[in-house]
Every structure is written in structure tokens, then in C-alpha cells.
VOKOLVEX-274176 format. One record per residue: residue in three letters; residue number from 0; y, z negated, x negated of N, C-alpha, C in turn. Coordinates in steps of 0.001 Angstrom, whole numbers. Layout:
BEGIN
+------+-----+---------+---------+---------+----------+---------+---------+---------+---------+---------+
| type | seq | n.north |    n.up |  n.east | ca.north |   ca.up | ca.east | c.north |    c.up |  c.east |
+------+-----+---------+---------+---------+----------+---------+---------+---------+---------+---------+
|  ALA | NUM |       Y |       Z |       X |        Y |       Z |       X |       Y |       Z |       X |
...
+------+-----+---------+---------+---------+----------+---------+---------+---------+---------+---------+
//
This chain:
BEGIN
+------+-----+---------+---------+---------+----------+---------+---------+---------+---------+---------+
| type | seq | n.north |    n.up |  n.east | ca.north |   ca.up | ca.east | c.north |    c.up |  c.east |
+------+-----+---------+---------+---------+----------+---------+---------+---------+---------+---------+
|  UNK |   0 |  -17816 |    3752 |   25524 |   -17666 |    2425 |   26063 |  -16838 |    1587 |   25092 |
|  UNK |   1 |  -15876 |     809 |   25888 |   -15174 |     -22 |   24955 |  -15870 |   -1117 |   23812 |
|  UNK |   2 |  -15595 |   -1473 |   22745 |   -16210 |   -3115 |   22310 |  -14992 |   -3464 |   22562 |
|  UNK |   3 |  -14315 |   -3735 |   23163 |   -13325 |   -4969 |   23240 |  -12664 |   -5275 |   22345 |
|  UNK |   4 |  -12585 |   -4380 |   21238 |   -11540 |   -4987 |   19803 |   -9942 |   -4457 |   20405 |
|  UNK |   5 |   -9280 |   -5689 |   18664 |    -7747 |   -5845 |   19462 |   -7214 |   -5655 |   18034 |
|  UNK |   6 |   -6179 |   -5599 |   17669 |    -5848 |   -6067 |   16242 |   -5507 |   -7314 |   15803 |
|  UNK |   7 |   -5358 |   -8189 |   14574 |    -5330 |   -9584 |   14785 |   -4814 |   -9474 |   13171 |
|  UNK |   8 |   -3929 |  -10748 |   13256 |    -2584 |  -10016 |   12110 |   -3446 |  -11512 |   11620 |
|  UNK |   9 |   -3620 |  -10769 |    9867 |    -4419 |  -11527 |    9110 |   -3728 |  -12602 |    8007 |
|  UNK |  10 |   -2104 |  -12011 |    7557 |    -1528 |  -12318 |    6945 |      74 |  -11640 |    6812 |
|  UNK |  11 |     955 |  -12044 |    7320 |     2225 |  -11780 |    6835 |    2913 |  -12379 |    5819 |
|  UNK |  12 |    3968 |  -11693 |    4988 |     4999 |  -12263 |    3907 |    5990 |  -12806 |    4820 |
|  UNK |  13 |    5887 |  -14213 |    4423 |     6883 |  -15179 |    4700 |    8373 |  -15332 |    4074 |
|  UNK |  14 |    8288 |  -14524 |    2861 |     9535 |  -14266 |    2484 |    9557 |  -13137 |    1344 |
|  UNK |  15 |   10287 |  -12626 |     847 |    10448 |  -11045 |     169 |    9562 |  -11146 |   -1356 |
|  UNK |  16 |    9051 |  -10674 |   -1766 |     8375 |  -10860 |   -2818 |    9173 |  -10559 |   -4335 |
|  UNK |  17 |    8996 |  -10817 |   -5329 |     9778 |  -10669 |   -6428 |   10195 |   -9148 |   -6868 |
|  UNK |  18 |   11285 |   -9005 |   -7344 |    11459 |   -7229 |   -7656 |   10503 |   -7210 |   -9021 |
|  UNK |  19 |    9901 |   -5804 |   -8636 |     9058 |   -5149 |   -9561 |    9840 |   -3750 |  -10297 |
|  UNK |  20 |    9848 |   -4314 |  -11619 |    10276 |   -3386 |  -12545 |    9690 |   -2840 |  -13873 |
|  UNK |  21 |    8376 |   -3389 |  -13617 |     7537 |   -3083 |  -14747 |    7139 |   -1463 |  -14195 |
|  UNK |  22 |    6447 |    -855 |  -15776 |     6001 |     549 |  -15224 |    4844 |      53 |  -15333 |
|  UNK |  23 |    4208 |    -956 |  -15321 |     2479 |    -806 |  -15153 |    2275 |   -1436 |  -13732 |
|  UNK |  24 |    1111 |   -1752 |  -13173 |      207 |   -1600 |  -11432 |     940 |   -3603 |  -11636 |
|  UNK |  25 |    1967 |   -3715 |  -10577 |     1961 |   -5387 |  -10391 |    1636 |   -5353 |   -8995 |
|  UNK |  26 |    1444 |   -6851 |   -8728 |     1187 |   -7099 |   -7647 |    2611 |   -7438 |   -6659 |
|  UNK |  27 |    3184 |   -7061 |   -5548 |     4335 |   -6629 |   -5384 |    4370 |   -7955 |   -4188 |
|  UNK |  28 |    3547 |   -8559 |   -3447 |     3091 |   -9357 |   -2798 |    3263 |  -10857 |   -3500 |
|  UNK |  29 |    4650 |  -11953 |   -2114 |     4397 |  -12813 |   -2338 |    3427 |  -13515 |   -2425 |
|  UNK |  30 |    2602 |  -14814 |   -3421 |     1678 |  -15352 |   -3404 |     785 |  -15676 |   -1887 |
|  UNK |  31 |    1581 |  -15777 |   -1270 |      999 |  -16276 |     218 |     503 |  -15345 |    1390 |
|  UNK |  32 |    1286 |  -14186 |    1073 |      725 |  -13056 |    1582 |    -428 |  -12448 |     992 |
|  UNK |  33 |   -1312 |  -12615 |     318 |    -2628 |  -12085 |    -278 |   -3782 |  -12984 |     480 |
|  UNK |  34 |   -4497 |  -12210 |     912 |    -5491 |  -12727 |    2014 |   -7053 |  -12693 |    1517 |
|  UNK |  35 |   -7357 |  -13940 |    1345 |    -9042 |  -13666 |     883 |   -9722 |  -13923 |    1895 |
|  UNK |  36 |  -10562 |  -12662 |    2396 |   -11348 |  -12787 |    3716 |  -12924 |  -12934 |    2969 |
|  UNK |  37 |  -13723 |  -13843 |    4263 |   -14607 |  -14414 |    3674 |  -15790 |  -13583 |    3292 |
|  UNK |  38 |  -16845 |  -14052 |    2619 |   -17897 |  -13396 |    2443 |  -18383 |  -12693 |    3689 |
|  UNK |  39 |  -19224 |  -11812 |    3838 |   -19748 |  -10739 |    4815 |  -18776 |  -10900 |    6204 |
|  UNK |  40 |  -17777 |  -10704 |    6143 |   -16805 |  -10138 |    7269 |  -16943 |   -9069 |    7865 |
|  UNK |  41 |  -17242 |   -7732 |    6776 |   -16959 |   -6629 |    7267 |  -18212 |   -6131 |    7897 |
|  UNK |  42 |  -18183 |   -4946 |    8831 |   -18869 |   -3905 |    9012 |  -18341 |   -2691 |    9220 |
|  UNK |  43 |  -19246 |   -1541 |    9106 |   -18923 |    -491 |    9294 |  -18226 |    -273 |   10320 |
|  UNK |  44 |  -16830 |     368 |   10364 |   -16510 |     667 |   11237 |  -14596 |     304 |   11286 |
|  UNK |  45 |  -14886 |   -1452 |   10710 |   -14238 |   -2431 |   10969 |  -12666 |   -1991 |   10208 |
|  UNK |  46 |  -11544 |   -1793 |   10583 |   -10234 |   -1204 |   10232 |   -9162 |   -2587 |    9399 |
|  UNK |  47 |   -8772 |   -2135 |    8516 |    -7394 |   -3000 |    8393 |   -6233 |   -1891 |    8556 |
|  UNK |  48 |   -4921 |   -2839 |    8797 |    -3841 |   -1498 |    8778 |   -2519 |   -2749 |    7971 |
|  UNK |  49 |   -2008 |   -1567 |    7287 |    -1123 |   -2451 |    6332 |     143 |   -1971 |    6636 |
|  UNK |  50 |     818 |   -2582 |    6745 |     2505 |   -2071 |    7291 |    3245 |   -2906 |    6281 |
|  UNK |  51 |    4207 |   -2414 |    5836 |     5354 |   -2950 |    4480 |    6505 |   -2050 |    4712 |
|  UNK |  52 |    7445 |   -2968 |    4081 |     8581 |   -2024 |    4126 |    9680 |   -3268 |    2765 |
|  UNK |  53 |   10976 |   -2297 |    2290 |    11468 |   -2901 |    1367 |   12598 |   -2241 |    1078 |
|  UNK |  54 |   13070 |   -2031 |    -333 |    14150 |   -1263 |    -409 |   13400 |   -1113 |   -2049 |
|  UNK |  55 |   13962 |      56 |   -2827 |    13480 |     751 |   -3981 |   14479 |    1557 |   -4772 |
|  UNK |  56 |   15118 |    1409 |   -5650 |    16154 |    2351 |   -6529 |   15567 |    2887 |   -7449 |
|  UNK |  57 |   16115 |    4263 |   -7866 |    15746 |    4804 |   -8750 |   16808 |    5707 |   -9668 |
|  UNK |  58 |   17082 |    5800 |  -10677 |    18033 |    6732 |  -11224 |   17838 |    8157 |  -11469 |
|  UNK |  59 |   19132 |    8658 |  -11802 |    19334 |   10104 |  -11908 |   18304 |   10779 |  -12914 |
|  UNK |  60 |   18948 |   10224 |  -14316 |    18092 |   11062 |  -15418 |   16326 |   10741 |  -15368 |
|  UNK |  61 |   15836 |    9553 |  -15166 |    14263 |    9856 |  -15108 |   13894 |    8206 |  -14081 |
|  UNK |  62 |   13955 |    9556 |  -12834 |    13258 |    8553 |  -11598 |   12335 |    8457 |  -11572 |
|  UNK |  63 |   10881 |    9113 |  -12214 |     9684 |    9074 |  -12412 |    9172 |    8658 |  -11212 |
|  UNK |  64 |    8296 |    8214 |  -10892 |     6927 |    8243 |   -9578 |    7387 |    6597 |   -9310 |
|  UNK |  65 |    6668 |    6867 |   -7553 |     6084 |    5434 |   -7050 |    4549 |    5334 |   -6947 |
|  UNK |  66 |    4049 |    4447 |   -6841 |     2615 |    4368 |   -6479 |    2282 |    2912 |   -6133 |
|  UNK |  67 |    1599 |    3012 |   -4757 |     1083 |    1939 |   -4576 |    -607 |    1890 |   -4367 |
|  UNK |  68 |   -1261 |     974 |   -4901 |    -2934 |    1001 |   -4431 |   -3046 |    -580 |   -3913 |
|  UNK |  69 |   -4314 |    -494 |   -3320 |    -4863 |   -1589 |   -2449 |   -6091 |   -2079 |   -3080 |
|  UNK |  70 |   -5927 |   -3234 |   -3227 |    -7328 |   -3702 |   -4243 |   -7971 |   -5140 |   -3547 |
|  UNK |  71 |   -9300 |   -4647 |   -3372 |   -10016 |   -6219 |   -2945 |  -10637 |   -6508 |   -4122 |
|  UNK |  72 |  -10341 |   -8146 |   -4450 |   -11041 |   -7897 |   -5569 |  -10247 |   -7132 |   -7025 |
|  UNK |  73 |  -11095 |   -6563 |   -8015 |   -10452 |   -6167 |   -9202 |  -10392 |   -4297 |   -8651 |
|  UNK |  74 |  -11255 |   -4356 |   -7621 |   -11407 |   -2493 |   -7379 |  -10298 |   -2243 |   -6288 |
|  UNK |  75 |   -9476 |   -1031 |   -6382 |    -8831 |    -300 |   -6440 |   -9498 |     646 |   -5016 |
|  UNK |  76 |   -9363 |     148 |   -3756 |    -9832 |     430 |   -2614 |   -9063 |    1693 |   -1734 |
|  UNK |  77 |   -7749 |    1786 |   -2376 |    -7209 |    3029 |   -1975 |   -5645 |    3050 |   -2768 |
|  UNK |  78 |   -5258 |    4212 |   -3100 |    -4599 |    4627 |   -4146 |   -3461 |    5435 |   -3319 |
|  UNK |  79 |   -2039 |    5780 |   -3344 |    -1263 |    6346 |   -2822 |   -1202 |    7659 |   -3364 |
|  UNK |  80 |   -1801 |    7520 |   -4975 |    -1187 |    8613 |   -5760 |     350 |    8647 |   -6315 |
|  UNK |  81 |     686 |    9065 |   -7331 |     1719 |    9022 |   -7708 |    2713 |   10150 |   -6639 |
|  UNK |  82 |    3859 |    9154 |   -6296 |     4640 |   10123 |   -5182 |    6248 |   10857 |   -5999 |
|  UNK |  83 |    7029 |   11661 |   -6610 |     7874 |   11646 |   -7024 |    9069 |   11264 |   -6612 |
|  UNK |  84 |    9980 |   10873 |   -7296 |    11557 |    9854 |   -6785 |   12176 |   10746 |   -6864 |
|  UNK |  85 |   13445 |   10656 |   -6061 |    14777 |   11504 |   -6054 |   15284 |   12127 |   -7784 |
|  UNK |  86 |   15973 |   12825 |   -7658 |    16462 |   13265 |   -8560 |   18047 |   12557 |   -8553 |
|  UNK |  87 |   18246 |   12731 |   -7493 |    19703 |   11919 |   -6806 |   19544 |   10391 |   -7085 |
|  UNK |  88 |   20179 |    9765 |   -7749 |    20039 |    8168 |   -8110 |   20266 |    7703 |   -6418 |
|  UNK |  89 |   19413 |    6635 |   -6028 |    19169 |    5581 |   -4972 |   18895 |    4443 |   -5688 |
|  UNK |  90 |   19933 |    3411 |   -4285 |    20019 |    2496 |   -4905 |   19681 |    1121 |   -4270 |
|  UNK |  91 |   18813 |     773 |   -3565 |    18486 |    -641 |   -2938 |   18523 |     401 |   -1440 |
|  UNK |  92 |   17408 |    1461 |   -1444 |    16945 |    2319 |    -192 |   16548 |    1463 |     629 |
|  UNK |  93 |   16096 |    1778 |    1403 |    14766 |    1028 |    2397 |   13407 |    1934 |    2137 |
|  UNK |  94 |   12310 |    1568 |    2110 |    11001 |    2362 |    2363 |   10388 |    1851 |    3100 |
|  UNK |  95 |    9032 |    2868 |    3639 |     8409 |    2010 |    4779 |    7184 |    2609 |    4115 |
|  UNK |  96 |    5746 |    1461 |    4370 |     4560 |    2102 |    4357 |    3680 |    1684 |    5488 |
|  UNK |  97 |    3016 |    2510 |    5628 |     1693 |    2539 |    7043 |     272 |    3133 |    6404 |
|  UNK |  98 |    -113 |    2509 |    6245 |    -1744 |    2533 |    5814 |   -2663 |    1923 |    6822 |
|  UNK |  99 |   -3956 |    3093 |    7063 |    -4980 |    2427 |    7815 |   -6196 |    2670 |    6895 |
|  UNK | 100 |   -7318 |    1479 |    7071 |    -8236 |    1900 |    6177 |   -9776 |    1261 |    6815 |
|  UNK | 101 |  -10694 |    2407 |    6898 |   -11945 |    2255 |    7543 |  -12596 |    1690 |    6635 |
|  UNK | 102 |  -13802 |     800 |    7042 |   -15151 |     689 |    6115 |  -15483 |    1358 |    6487 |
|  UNK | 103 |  -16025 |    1831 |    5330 |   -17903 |    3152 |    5607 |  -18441 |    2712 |    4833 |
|  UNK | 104 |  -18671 |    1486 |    4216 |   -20156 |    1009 |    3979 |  -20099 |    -357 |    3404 |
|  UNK | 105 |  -20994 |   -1392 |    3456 |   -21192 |   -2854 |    3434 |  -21955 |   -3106 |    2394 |
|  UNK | 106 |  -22081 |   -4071 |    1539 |   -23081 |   -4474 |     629 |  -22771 |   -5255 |    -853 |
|  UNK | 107 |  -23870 |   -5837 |   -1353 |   -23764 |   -6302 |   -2725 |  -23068 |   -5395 |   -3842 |
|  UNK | 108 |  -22632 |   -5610 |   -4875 |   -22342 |   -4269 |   -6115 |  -20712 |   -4253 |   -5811 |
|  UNK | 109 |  -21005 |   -2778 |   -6019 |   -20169 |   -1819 |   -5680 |  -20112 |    -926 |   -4148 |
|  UNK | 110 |  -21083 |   -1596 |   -3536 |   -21764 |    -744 |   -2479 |  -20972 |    -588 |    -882 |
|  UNK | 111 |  -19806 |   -1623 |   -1209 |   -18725 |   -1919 |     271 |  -17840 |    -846 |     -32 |
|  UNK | 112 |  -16968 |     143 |     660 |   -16454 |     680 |     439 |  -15263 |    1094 |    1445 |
|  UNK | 113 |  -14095 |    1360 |    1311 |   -12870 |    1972 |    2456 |  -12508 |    3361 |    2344 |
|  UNK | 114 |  -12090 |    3778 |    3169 |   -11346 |    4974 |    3348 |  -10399 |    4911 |    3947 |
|  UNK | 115 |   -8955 |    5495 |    3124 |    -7859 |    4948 |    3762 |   -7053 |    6046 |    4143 |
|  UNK | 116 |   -5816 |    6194 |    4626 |    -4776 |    7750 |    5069 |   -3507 |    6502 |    5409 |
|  UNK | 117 |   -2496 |    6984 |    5179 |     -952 |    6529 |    6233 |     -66 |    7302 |    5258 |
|  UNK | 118 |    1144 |    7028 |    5340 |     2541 |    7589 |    5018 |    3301 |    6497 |    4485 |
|  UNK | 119 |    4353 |    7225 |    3488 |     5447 |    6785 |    2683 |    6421 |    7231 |    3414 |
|  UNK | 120 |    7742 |    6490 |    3912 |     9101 |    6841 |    3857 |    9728 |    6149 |    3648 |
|  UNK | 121 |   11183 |    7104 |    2885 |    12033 |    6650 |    1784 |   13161 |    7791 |    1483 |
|  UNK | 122 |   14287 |    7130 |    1750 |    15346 |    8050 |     915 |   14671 |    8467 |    -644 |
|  UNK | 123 |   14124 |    7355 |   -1032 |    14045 |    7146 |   -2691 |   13106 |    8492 |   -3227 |
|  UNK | 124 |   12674 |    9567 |   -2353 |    11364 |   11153 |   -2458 |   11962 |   11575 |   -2662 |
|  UNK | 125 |   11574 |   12386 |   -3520 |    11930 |   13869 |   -3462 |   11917 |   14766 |   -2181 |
|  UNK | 126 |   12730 |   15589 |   -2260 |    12891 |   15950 |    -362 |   13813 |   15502 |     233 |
|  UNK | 127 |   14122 |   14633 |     168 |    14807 |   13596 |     972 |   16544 |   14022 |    1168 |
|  UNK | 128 |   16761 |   14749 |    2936 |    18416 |   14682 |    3305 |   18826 |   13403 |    2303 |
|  UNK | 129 |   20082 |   13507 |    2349 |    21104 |   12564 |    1690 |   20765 |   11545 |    2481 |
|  UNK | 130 |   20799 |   10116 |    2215 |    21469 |    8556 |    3673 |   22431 |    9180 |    3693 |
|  UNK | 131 |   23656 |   10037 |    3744 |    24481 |    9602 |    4253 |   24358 |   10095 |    5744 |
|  UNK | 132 |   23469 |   11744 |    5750 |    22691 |   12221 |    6760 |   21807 |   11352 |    7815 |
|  UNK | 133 |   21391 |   10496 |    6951 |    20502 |   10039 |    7673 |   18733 |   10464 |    7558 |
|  UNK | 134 |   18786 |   11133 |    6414 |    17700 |   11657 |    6044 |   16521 |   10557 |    5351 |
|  UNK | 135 |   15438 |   10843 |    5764 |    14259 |   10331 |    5012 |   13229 |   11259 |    4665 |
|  UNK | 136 |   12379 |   11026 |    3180 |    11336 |   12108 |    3182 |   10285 |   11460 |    3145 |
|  UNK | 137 |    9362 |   12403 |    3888 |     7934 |   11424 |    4084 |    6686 |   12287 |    3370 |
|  UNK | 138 |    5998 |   11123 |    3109 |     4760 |   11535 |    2191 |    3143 |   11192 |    2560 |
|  UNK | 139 |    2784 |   12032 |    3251 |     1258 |   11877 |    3665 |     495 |   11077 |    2401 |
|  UNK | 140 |     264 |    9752 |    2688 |     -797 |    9302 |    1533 |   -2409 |    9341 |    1700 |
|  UNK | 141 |   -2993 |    9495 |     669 |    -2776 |    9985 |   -1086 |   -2666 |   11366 |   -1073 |
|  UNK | 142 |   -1666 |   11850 |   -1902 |     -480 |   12486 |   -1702 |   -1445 |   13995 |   -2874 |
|  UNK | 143 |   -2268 |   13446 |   -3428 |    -3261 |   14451 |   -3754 |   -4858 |   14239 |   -4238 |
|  UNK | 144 |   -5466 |   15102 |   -4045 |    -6985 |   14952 |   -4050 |   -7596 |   14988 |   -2768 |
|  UNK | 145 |   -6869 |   14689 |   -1784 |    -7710 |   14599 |    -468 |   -7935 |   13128 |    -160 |
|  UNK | 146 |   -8157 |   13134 |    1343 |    -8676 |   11523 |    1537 |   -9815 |   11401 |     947 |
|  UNK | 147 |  -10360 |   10252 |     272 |   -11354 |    9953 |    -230 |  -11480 |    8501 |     -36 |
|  UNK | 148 |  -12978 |    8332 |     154 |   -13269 |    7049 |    -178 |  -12816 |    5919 |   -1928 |
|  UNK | 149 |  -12673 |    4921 |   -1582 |   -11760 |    4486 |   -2966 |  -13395 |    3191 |   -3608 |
|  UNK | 150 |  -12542 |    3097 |   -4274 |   -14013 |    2396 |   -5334 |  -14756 |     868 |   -4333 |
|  UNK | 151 |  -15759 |    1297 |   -4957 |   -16559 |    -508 |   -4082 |  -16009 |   -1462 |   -4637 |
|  UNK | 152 |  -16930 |   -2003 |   -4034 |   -16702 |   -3549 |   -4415 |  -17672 |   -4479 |   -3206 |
|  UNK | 153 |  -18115 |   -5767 |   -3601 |   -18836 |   -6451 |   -2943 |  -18459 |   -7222 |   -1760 |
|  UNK | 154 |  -19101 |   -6786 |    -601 |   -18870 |   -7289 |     929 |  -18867 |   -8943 |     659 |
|  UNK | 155 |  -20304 |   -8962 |     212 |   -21116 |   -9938 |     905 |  -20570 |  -11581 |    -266 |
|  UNK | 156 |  -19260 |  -11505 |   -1113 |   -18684 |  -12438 |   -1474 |  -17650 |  -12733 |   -1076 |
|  UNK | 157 |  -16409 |  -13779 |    -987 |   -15617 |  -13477 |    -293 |  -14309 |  -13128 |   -1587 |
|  UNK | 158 |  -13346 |  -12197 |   -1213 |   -12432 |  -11364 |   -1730 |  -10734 |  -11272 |   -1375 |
|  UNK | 159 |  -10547 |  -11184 |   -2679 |    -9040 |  -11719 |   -2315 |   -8362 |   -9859 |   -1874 |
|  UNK | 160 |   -7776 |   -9585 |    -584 |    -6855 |   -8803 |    -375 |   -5303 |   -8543 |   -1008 |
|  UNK | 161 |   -5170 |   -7035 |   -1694 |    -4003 |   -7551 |   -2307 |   -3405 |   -6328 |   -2608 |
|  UNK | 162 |   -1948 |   -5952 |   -2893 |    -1145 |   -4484 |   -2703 |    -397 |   -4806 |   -4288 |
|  UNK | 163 |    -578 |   -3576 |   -4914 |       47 |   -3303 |   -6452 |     943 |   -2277 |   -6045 |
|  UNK | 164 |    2254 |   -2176 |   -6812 |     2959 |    -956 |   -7295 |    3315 |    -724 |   -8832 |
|  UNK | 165 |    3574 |     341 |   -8776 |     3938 |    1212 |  -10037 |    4450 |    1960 |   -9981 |
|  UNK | 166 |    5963 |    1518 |  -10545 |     6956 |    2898 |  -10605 |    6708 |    3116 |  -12262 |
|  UNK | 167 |    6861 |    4638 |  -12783 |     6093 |    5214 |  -13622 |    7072 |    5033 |  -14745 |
|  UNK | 168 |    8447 |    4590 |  -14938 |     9821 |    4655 |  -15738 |   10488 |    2897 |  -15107 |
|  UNK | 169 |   10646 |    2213 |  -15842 |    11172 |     583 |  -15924 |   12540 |    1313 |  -15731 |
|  UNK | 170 |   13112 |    1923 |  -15177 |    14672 |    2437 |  -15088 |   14726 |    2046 |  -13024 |
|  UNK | 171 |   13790 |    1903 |  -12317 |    14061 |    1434 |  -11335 |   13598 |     608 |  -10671 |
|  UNK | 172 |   13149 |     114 |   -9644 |    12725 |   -1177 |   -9044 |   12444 |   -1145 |   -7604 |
|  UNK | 173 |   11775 |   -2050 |   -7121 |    11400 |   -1990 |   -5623 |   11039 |   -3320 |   -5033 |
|  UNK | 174 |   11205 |   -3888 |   -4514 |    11430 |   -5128 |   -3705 |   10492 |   -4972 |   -2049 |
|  UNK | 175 |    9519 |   -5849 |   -2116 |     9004 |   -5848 |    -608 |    9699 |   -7004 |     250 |
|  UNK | 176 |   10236 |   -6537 |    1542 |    10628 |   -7456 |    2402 |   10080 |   -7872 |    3532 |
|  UNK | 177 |    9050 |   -6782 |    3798 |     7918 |   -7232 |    4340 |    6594 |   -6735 |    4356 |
|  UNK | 178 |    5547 |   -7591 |    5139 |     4370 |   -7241 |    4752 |    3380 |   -7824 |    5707 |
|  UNK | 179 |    2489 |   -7203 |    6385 |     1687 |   -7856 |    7268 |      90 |   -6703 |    7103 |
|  UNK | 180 |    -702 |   -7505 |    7182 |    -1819 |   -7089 |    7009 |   -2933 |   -7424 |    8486 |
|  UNK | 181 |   -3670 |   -6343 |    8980 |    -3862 |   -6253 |   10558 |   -5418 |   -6072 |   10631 |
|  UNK | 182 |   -6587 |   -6805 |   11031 |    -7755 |   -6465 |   11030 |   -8326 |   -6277 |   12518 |
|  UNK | 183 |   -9031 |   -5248 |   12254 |    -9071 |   -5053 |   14049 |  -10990 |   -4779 |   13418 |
|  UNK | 184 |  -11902 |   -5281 |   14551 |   -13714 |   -5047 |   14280 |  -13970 |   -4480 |   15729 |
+------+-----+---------+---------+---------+----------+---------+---------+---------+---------+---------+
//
């Protein structure tokens, strides 16, 4: 039987967020796009889905990794895993990401928890036909370990929503141009 849920867009980037070129976890998200949903919102069951997209360069001699995680709060709710970059220098690519992420469980602590799955694409992978082909390579996320549930964190306060990257070598950069965040109960 149906419940009648719909999706309901919680927060979009109103304009491109700053380029990230640090190798440590920044927050890649203009200020206004980070969404603090209120105390006890969630329940089991209840989905967000995160859609982004941008452009990302990386160089020849050491393109090192992308990685993006999802954090409510200071915890680290789902993790991409480190994905590897071209070997082939790219240069202001496009990428796209699609993340969906379940609650499976509600509570004080550590005790709220997500489980997340979507895909990376990007000239900027390893794998990846040439652009001039027209090629993109795509990356089942998290890209190892298996889906897993990602760390708690507390339901029942209210919590700021928010997307980090980390490219693993300051030799390239990545720029979000967009960003919308989707809650469906």
C-alpha cells in the first residue's frame, strides 16, 4: 500500500561553491546550500537523495584520488571512498554525483544512522574513453568495503546537513556547480 510520499527538494546551491584545492576533507558547498533539518525529523525508512555535479582537473604526474563524504553534524554519514583520477591530465571536466541514503535507525548518541549507495561520473577516473570520444567512467559508490551503514549521530537534535571533498594531491581541484538535496518520508 502506498504512504503517499513524494520527494521535496530541501535545499539547492544558488550559486557554484568555491574551488577546492586543499588535500584535506573541505566543505565543497556554498554556505547556503547546507541544510539544518530540525530536531526528530527522521524515521526509519525516511530517504534523502543528493544530486551534484561540477567540473574537476587533475594532472598527469600525480592525480591522486577524489573523495567525497556526507556529514550531519561532525559524523561522517557516508563516505565515497577514495576513487582514482586519470592518469591523462583533465582539465575543468564535468562530474556528476547521485547518492541515495536510507535511515535505519533514530535516536539520542550515536544511535541515528544512514545507509547510503549512488555513482560517480567523470572524465576525471580512471577508465575513462578520452572527451574527445565522449567517454565517461563511472564509479559505483563506496567504491570499496561494501555498502555499509556510516557513523551515528543524534536524531533527536537538530543538525546541520553537509558534503566534504578530498582530492588526495593539492595538484588539482574541483568546483561544485550544483547541488540539491531531496527528502522524501
Amino acid at each position: 500500500m502506498s504512504n503517499n510520499s513524494w520527494w521535496q527538494t530541501l535545499t539547492t546551491a544558488q550559486v557554484a561553491g568555491s574551488a577546492v584545492t586543499a588535500a584535506s576533507a573541505t566543505s565543497h558547498l556554498p554556505p547556503a546550500a547546507r541544510f539544518t533539518f530540525p530536531a526528530s525529523l527522521l524515521k526509519i525508512g525516511d530517504m534523502f537523495r543528493i544530486t551534484a555535479s561540477g567540473i574537476i582537473s587533475c594532472v598527469v604526474t600525480t592525480p591522486g584520488t577524489a573523495r567525497f563524504d556526507i556529514r550531519v553534524g561532525s559524523a561522517v554519514v557516508f563516505d565515497t571512498q577514495a576513487m582514482n583520477l586519470n592518469v591523462v591530465a583533465q582539465t575543468n571536466v564535468p562530474w556528476w554525483l547521485d547518492l541515495h541514503l536510507v535511515c535505519r535507525s533514530i535516536g539520542n548518541s550515536t544511535n541515528a544512522t544512514l545507509l547510503g549507495q549512488g555513482t560517480f561520473t567523470s572524465p576525471a577516473v580512471v577508465g575513462s574513453p578520452t572527451s574527445a570520444t565522449g567517454g565517461n567512467g563511472v564509479f559505483a559508490v563506496p567504491v570499496s568495503g561494501g555498502v555499509v551503514v556510516g557513523s551515528g549521530f543524534d536524531s533527536t537534535v537538530s543538525n546541520v546537513f553537509d558534503s566534504f571533498f578530498t582530492q588526495t594531491v593539492a595538484t588539482g581541484s574541483m568546483t561544485t556547480q550544483t547541488y540539491t538535496l531531496a527528502y522524501c518520508t
